[in-house]
N, C-alpha and C positions, 0 to 999 in steps of 0.2 A: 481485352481488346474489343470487347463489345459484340463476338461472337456465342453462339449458343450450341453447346454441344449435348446431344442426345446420343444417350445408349439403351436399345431394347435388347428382344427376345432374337432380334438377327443379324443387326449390324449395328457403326456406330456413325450417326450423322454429326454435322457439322453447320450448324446455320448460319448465316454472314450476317453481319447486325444490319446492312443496305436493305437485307431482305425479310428479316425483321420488321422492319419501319414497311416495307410494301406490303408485308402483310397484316399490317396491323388499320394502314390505310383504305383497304383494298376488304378490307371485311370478311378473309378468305377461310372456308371452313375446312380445308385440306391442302396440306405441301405438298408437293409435288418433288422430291427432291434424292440424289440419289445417296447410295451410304459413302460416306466418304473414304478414300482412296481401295475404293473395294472393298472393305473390310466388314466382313459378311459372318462375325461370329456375335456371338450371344455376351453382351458388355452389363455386368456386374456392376463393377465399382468405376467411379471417374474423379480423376482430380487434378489439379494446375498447380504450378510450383511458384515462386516468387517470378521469374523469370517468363509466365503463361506458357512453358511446354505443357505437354496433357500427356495423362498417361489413364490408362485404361487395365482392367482385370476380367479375367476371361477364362475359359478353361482350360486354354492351353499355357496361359503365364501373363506377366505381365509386360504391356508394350506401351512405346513413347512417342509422342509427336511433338517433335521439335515445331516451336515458333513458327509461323507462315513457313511453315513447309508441309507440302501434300502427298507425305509419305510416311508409313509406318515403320515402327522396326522392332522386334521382340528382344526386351532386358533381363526377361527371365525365361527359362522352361519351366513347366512345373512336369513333374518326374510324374506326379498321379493328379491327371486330370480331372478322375471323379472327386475329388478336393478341389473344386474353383477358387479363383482365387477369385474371395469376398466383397473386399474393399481393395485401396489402392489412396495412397497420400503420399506428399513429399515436399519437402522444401525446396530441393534445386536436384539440377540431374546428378550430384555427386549423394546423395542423402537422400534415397526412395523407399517407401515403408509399406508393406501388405499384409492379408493375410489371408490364408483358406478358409476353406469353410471347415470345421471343427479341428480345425492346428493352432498353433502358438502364433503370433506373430511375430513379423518379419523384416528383418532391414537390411538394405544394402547400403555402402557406407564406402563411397570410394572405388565402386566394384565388390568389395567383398558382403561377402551376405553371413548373417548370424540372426539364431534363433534358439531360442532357448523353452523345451517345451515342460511347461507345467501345468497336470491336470486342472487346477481350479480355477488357470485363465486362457480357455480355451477363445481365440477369438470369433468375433463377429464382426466389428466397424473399427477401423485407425481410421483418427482425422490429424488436424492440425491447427494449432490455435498459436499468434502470434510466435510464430516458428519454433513451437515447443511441439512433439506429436503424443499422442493420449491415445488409447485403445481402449476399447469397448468391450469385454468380455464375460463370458457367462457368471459372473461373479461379482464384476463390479465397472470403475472406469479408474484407471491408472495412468502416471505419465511412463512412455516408453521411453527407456536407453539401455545402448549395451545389450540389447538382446529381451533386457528384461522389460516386465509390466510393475511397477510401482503403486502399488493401488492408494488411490486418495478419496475412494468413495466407495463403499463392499454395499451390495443388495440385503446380503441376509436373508430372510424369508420373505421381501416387501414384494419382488418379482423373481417370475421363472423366462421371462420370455420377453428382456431388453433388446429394442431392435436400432434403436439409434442414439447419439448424445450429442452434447455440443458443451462448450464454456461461452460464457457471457460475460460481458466488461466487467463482471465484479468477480469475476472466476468461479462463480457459483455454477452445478454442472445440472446441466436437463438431461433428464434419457424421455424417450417414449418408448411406451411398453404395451404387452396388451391389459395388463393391469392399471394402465393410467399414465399420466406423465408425474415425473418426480422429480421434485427438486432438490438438492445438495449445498448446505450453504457451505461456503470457507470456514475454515477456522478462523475465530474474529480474532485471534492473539498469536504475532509470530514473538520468540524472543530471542534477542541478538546478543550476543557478549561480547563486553568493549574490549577490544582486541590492547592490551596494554598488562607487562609481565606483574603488575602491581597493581595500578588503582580498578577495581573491577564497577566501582559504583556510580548511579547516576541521579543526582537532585535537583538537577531541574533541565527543561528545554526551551529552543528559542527557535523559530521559523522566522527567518530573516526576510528581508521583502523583496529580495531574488528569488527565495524559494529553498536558499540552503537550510537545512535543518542542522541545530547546534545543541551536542549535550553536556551540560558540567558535569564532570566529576570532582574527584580529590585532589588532594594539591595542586587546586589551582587550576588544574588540567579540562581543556574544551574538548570537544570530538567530535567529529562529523560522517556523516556516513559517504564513505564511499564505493558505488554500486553493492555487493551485499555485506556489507563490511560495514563496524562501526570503529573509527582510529582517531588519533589522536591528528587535532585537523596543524598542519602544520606552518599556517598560516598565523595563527594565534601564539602569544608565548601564554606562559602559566601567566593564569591573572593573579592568583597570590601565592605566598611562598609553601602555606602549608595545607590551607584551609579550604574547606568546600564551597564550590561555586553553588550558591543556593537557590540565586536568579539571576536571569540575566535582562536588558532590554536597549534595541536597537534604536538612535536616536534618529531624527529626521537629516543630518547629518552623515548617518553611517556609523556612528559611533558606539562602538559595544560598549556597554554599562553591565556589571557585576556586581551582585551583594554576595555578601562569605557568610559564615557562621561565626568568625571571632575574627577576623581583619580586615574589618572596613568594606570599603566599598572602591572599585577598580574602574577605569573605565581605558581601554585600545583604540585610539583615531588617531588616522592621518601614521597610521607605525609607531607611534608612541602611547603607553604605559603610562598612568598616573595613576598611583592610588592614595588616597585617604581612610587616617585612621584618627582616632580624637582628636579631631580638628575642628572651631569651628562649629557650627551646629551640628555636627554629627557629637552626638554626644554618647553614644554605643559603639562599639566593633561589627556588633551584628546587623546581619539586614537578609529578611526572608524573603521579602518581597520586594521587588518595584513598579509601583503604582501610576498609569499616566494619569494627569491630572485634565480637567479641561482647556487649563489655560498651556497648557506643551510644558509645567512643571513635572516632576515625578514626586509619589511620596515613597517615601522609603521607611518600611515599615520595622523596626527594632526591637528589644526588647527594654527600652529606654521613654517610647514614646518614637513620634513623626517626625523624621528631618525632611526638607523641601528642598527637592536639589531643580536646579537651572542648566539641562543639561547643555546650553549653549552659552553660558555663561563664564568669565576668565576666574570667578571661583565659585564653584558651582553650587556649597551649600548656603542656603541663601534665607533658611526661617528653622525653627524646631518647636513642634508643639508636644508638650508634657503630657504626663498623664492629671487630672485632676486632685484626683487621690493619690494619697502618699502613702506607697506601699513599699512593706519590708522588702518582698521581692516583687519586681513589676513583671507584669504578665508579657510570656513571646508576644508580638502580632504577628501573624502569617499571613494577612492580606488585605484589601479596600474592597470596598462595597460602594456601587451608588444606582438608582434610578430615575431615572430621565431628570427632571431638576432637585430634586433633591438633595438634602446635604452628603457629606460623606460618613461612612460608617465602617471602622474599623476591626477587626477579630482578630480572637487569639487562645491560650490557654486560657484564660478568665473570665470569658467573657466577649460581649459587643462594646464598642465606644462610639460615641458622636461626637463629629469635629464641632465644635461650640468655642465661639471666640478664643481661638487659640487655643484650646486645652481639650481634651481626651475626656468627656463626661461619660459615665456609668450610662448603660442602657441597658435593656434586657425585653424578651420577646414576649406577645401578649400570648396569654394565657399557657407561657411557658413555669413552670413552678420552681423552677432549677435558673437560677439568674446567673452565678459563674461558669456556666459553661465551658467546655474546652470544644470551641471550635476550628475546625479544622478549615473549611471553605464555603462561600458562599457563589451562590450563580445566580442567574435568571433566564428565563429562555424567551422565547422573538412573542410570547402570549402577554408575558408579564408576571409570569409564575415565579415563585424564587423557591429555591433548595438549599438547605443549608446541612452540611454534613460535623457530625460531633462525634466528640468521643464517647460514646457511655450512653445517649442517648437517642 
């Protein structure tokens, strides 16, 4: 609301943002102002709920001020005052969280209060971050529930004397200490299990251009996540009957496009299902990848050679380029390469290929000694750098 609340060594004030602004105009080197509704004790901890009630920590318990109201009221006693309470955080008035000075911390929860005390997380600071509450304790910073402290970041030997934390938009945690401040990264990997009595695995994913994220699995089977859940999204039917979804790609259209491991290629618009299996220039079942083209073609990359599908087109395969050499077994490809005009280049178990009039030419990398290669993928990054990842080398 745009007010300022202060708590010292005597009372707790209350400043109006109107008077804020006059004194910030006014150049004024002293407030003049009295403690609010009398409240003439020594204020620890301060904090504001979703809602801007304020609730303050003191040595006689914790108390609340309700929204534009100029009056206090005490929500807890504390039984032993030489224990102040600490800190002081909360979500809303049904969900208020504290703690003493060397006790466990503290929640009340609807009225009812629970605390659970354990030596090694003696508190110091509860806050509150996107309405999840965290504690601060001689040990480490933990998320609180149920009484307990959760720890997601232990000191160990780095400090003895953490005085405050926070979380920051990447949830990584700051404490300052007298030893320094320290930083806490996240774990960079959560891992989720696709919630499905059978298929448990995932070959590829697709970020749609609303933002839903889609993962293949096995027979055929998409899934999406919903809130922390990963399920079978039930918008989509199987895209094929048995086979793994290996790629997927969204057309300008809407249209979900799908390559298998051994049935073709699938595509879902408009509620309708088609798929293609030797048809046609598709002259493989498989397809690793799908590739956009410049021209709003895809390549679809096989273990056959390049089919060119049209995906707005009434039959969509529409060219197939071979491999040049004529091999007993032809090589997977698992994906396209290109930079800024240059041609395209294709990878796989065997090797690179350059699309060259129509056909799949033999390539290989300079001053690389090993020309069949099994490569796995290629990138480049916004420098112009490229990485290419192999098997073996």
């Amino acid at each position: 609301m745009g007010n300022l609340w202060v708590g010292d060594i005597n009372a707790l004030y209350k400043i109006s943002a109107d008077y804020i602004s006059s004194i910030h105009k006014r150049h004024l080197t002293t407030i003049d102002i009295s403690p609010f509704a009398s409240f003439t004790k020594r204020v620890y901890g301060l904090a504001a709920d979703k809602d801007q009630n304020i609730y303050a920590g003191s040595f006689d318990g914790v108390f609340s001020i309700k929204a534009n109201v100029n009056s206090f009221e005490l929500i807890w006693r504390n039984p032993d005052p030489v224990h102040f309470v600490r800190s002081v955080a909360a979500i809303s008035t049904d969900s208020v969280f504290w703690n003493c000075n060397d006790q466990h911390p503290t929640q009340m929860i609807m009225g009812k209060i629970k605390t659970t005390f354990t030596e090694d997380f003696l508190g110091r600071t509860i806050f509150t971050y996107k309405h999840k509450v965290y504690a601060l304790t001689t040990s480490g910073v933990g998320s609180f529930k149920n009484g307990v402290v959760r720890p997601l970041a232990l000191f160990g030997k780095i400090t003895n004397n953490a005085v405050a934390a926070l979380v920051d938009a990447e949830e990584n945690i700051w404490l300052a200490s007298w030893e320094g401040l320290l930083k806490f990264r996240k774990t960079a990997f959560h891992q989720f299990t696709l919630q499905h009595n059978e298929q448990k695995e995932a070959f590829s994913f697709l970020e749609r251009k609303k933002g839903d994220v889609l993962f293949g699995s096995n027979r055929g089977i998409v899934f999406s996540k919903k809130q922390e859940a990963i399920v079978p999204d039930k918008t989509i039917p199987a895209l094929f009957p048995l086979a793994e979804v290996m790629c997927m790609y969204e057309d300008t259209e809407g249209g979900l496009w799908a390559g298998s491991g051994y049935q073709g290629i699938s595509r879902f618009k408009n509620g309708k299902l088609t798929n293609w299996r030797y048809t046609g220039f598709l002259k493989d079942n498989n397809c690793e990848a799908l590739y956009p083209a410049a021209n709003g073609r895809l390549f679809d990359c096989t273990e056959n050679g390049v089919t060119v599908v049209d995906p707005l087109a009434a039959e969509p395969m529409t060219a197939h380029y071979p491999f040049q050499k004529k091999y007993t077994r032809p090589p997977e490809l698992f994906g396209c390469f290109q930079t800024g005009n240059s041609g395209y280049w294709f990878y796989g178990s065997q090797g690179l290929y350059k699309l060259e009039n129509g056909q799949l030419a033999d390539d290989s990398i300079i001053t690389m000694p090993v020309k069949n290669l099994y490569i796995n993928k290629i990138i480049s990054d916004k420098k112009g750098n490229i990485c290419i990842t192999t098997q073996g080398k």
